[in-house]
C-alpha positions in Angstrom: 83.6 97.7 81.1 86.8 95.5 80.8 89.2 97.6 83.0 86.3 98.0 85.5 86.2 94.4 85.8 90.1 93.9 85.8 90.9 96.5 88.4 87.9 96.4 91.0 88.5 94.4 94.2 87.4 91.1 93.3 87.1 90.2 89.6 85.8 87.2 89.4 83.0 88.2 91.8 82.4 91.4 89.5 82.6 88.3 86.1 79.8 86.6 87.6 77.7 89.9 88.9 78.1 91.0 85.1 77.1 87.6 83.6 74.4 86.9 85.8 72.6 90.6 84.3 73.4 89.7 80.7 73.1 86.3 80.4 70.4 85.1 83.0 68.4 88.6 83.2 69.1 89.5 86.4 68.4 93.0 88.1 71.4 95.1 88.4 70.6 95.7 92.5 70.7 91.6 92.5 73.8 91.4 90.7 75.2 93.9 93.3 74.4 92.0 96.0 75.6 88.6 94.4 79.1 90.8 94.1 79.5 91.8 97.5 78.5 88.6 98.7 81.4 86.8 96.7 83.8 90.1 97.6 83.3 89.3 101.4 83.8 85.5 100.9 86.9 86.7 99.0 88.4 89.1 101.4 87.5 86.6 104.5 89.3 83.8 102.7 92.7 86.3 101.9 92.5 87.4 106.2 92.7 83.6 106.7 95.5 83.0 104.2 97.4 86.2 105.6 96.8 85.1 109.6 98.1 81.7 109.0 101.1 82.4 106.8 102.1 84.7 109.7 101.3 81.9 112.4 103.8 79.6 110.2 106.4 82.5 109.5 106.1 82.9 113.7 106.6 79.3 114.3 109.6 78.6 111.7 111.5 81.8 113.9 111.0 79.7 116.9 112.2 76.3 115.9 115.0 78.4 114.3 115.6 80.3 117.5 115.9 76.6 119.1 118.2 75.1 116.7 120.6 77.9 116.1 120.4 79.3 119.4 119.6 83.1 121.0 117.4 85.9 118.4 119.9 87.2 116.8 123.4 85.1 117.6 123.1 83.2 114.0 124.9 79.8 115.0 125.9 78.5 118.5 129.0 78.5 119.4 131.3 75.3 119.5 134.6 76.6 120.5 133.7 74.4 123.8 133.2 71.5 122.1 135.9 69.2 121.9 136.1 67.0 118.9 138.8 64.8 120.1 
């Protein structure tokens, strides 16, 4: 049961499913459900996490982009710029 637990999608979903049977006498089928339903929660709050590290990964290129100039140039250039 242990590496069941360990490797399935959402372990600590699957922990309480499995605690809820033994320790509180819960139907199996219940326990299902109760899993899925904290699975979901799980993957909904991992497509948030992923969409908004991307929105902040897009955003630091931009500001980037405006500080060190074009895409790909690296630095601007300042042979123009006379320091004298």
């Amino acid at each position: 049961m242990g590496r069941n637990i360990f490797q399935s999608e959402a372990p600590i979903a699957m922990i309480k499913a499995v605690r809820k049977v033994v320790h509180e006498n819960m139907k199996p089928e219940q326990a299902y459900e109760l899993y899925l339903a904290h699975a979901n929660l799980k993957k909904q709050k991992d497509k948030q996490s992923k969409l908004i590290q991307n929105k902040i990964t897009t955003e630091t290129q931009r500001s980037q982009r405006r500080v060190y100039g074009k895409k790909n140039s690296g630095f601007v250039s300042v042979s123009s710029v006379s320091l004298w």
